[in-house]
C-alpha positions in Angstrom: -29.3 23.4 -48.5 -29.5 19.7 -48.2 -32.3 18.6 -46.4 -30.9 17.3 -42.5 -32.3 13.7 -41.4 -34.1 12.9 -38.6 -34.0 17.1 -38.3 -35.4 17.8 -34.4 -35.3 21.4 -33.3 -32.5 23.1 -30.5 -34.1 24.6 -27.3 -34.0 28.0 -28.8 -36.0 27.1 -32.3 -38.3 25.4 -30.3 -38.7 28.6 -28.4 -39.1 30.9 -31.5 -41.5 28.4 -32.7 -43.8 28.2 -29.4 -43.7 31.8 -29.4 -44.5 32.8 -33.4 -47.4 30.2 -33.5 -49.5 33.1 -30.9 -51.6 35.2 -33.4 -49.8 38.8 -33.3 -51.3 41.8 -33.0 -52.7 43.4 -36.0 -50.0 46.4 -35.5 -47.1 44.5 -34.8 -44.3 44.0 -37.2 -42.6 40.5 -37.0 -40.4 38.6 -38.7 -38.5 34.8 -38.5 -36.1 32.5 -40.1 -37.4 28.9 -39.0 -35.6 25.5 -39.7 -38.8 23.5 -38.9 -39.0 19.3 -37.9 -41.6 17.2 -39.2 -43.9 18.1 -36.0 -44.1 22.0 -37.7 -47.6 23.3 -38.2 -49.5 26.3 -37.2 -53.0 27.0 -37.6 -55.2 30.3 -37.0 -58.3 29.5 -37.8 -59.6 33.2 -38.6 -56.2 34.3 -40.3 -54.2 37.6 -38.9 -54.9 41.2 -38.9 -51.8 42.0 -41.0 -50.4 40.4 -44.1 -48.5 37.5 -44.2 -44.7 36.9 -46.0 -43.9 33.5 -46.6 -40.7 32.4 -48.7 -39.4 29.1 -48.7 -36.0 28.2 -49.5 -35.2 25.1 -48.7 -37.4 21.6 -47.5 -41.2 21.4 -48.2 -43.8 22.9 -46.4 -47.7 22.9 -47.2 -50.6 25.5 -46.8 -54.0 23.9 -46.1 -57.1 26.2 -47.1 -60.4 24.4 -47.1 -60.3 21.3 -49.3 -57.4 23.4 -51.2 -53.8 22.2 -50.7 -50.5 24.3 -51.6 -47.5 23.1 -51.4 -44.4 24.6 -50.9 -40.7 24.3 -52.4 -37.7 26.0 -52.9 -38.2 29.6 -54.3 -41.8 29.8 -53.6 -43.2 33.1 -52.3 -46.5 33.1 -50.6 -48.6 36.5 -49.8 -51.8 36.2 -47.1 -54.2 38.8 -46.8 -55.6 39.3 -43.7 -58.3 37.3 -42.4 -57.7 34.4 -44.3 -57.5 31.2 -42.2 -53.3 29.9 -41.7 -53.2 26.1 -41.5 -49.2 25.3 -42.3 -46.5 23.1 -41.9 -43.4 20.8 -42.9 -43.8 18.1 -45.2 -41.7 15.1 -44.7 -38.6 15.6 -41.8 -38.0 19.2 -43.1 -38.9 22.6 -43.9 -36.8 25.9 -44.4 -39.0 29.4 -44.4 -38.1 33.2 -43.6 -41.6 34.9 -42.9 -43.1 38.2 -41.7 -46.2 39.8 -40.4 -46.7 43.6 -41.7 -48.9 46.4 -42.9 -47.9 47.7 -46.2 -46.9 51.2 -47.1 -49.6 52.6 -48.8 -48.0 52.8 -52.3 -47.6 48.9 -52.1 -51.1 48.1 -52.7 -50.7 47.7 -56.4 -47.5 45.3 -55.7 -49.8 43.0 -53.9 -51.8 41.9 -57.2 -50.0 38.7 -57.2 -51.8 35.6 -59.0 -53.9 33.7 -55.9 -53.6 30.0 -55.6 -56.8 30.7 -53.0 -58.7 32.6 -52.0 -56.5 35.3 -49.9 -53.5 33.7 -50.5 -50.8 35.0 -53.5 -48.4 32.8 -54.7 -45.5 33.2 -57.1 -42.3 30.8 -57.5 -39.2 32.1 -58.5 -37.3 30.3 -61.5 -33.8 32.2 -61.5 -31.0 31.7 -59.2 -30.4 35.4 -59.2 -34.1 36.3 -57.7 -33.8 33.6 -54.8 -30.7 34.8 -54.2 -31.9 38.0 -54.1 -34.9 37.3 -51.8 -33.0 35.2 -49.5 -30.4 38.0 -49.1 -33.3 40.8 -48.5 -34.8 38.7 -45.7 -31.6 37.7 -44.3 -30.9 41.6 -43.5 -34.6 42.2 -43.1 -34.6 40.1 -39.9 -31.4 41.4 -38.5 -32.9 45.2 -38.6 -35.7 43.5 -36.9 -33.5 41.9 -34.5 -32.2 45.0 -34.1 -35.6 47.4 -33.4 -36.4 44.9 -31.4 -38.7 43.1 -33.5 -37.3 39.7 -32.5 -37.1 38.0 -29.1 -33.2 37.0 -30.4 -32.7 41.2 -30.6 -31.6 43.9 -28.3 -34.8 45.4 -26.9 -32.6 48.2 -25.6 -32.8 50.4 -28.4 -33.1 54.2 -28.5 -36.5 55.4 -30.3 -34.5 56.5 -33.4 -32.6 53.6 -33.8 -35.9 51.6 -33.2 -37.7 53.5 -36.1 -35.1 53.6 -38.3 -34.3 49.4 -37.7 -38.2 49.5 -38.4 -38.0 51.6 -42.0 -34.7 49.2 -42.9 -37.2 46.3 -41.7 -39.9 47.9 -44.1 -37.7 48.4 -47.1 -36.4 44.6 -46.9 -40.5 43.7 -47.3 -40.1 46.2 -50.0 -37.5 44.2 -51.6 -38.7 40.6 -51.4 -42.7 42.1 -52.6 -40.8 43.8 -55.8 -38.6 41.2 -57.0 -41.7 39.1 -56.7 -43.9 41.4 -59.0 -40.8 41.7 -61.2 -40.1 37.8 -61.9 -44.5 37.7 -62.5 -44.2 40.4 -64.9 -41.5 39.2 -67.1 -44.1 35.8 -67.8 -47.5 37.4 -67.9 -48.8 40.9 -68.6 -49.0 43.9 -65.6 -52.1 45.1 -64.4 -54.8 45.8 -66.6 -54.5 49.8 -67.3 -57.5 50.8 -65.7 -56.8 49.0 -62.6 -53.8 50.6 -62.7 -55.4 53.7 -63.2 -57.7 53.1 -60.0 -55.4 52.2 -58.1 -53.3 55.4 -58.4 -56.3 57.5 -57.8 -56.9 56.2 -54.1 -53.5 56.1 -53.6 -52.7 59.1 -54.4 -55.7 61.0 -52.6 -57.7 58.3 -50.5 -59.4 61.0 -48.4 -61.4 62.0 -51.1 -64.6 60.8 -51.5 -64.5 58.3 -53.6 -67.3 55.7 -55.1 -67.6 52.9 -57.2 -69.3 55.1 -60.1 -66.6 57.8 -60.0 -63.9 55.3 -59.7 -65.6 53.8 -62.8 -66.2 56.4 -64.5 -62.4 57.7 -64.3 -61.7 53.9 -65.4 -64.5 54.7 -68.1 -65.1 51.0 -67.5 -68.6 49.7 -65.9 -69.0 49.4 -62.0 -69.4 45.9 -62.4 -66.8 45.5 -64.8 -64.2 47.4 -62.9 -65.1 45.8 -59.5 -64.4 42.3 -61.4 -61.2 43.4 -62.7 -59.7 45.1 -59.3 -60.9 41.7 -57.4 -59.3 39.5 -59.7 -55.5 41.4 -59.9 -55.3 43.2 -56.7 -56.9 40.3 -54.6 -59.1 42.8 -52.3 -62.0 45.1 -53.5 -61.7 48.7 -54.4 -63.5 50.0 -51.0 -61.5 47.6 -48.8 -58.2 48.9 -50.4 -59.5 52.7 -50.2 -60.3 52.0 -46.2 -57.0 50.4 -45.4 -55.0 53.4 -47.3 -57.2 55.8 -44.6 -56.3 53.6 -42.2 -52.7 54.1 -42.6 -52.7 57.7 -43.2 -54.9 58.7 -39.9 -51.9 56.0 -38.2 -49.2 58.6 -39.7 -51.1 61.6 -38.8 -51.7 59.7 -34.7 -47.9 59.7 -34.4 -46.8 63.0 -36.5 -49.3 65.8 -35.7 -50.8 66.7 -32.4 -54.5 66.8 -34.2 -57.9 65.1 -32.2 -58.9 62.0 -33.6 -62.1 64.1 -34.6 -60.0 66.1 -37.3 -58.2 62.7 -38.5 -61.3 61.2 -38.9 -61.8 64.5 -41.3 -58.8 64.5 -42.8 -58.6 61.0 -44.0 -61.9 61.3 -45.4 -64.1 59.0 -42.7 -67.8 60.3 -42.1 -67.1 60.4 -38.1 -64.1 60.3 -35.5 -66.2 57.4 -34.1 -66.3 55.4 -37.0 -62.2 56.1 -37.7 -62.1 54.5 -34.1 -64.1 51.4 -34.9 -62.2 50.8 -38.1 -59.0 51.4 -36.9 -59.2 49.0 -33.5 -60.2 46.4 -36.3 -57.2 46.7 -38.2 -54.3 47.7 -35.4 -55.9 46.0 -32.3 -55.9 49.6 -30.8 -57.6 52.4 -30.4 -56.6 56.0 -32.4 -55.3 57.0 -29.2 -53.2 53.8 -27.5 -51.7 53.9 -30.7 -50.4 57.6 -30.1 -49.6 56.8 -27.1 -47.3 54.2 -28.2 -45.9 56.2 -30.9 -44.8 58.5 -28.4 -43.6 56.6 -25.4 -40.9 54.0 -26.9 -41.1 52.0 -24.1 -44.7 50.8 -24.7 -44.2 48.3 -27.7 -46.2 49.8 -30.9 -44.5 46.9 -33.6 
């Protein structure tokens, strides 16, 4: 896409953009296609509670981190974990991005060891015509399923509760798609994870209620604590405890909306210490407590994404 002269955003971009630049709930699932001006930039100071999506394909943009600067071109993909500070914006008169806000399935956590530029923030760029085509096809449906769950401002907030959660999964499986052909078009120039990472990682994935430590996880890894806590850092951007909380996290959020069981035998379940800590914890990461968020699981008309 050529870049547009003197480019000054329509009523309803400026809208969308007005609107997006609010921080959004740790729980909420959002996504956008922005054709920014020269005036573009956003800036949280203390970052998101959820990941952050950013591919660019068209224009230049810029990400600001400290004293670090990123910028951002045409089959660039950029991953933010949450927390991290957002300062960004168009550089020069344009700036092309499709975005989204999520949490990740739990089996994606070792598909978010992309290479950081900074700290918190992932960064790949793809090379091939056939992987930002591919991208830029995923998010284009992506957002329309979000559109259509009611994820977007532009969609029909109308929807029945299955249509709204299966819009959501389609939503979802886009993220999927843009997160894998990422890892794919990494992996094809440098090596995969380091095997014992690998190894870790399906251990707390696979059972993160269990009560797992840095010795045992070492031990499985038959790799020093210290050693292993470097390596996991260092590929899958987040430590091996913070990873382990957030996959309990998720799990006591399936269990809220699937099962009629107390927050006290979540708490159990998932593998936290006490229902009151699972509370703490998971207002931290969602925004809500264990039970607004069943509540909104099972009331459609209170917005849970």
């Amino acid at each position: 896409m050529t870049e547009p002269a003197d480019f000054e955003h329509d009523l309803a971009t400026q809208v969308l953009i007005e609107l997006y630049s609010e921080i959004p709930p740790p729980s909420k699932l959002v996504t956008g296609h922005f054709h920014s001006g020269g005036d573009y930039r956003v800036v949280r100071p203390d970052g998101v509670g959820s990941w952050y999506l950013l591919y660019t394909a068209s224009g230049t943009g810029r990400y600001l981190l400290g004293d670090n600067k990123l910028t951002l071109r045409h089959g660039d993909v950029v991953l933010v974990s949450p927390g991290t500070p957002h300062d960004y914006g168009t550089v020069g008169t344009y700036w092309e991005s499709w975005w989204a806000h999520f949490q990740p399935r739990r089996e994606w956590h070792s598909w978010l060891s992309l290479p950081q530029a900074m700290p918190g923030l992932s960064y790949v760029r793809l090379s091939r015509s056939s992987e930002t085509d591919r991208v830029v096809s995923a998010f284009d449906r992506l957002h329309r399923d979000a559109q259509r769950a009611g994820l977007s401002p532009t969609g029909d907030t109308e929807l029945h509760l299955l249509e709204k959660s299966v819009a959501t999964e389609l939503t979802m499986n886009g993220i999927e798609e843009v997160l894998l052909t990422a890892v794919a078009s990494l992996r094809r120039e440098t090596q995969q994870l380091d095997a014992r990472v690998h190894l870790v990682l399906e251990a707390i994935t696979a059972d993160p209620a269990r009560p797992h430590t840095l010795t045992s996880l070492a031990g499985l890894a038959q790799v020093s604590v210290s050693r292993l806590a470097h390596l996991f850092k260092d590929q899958v951007g987040d430590s091996i405890m913070n990873v382990v909380l957030a996959l309990r996290l998720q799990r006591a959020a399936e269990l809220l909306g699937a099962t009629d069981m107390s927050v006290a035998q979540i708490a159990a379940a998932v593998g936290f210490d006490s229902p009151h800590y699972l509370s703490r914890q998971f207002g931290r990461r969602y925004g809500m407590s264990p039970t607004a968020h069943r509540r909104a699981v099972r009331n459609p008309e209170l917005e849970l994404y």
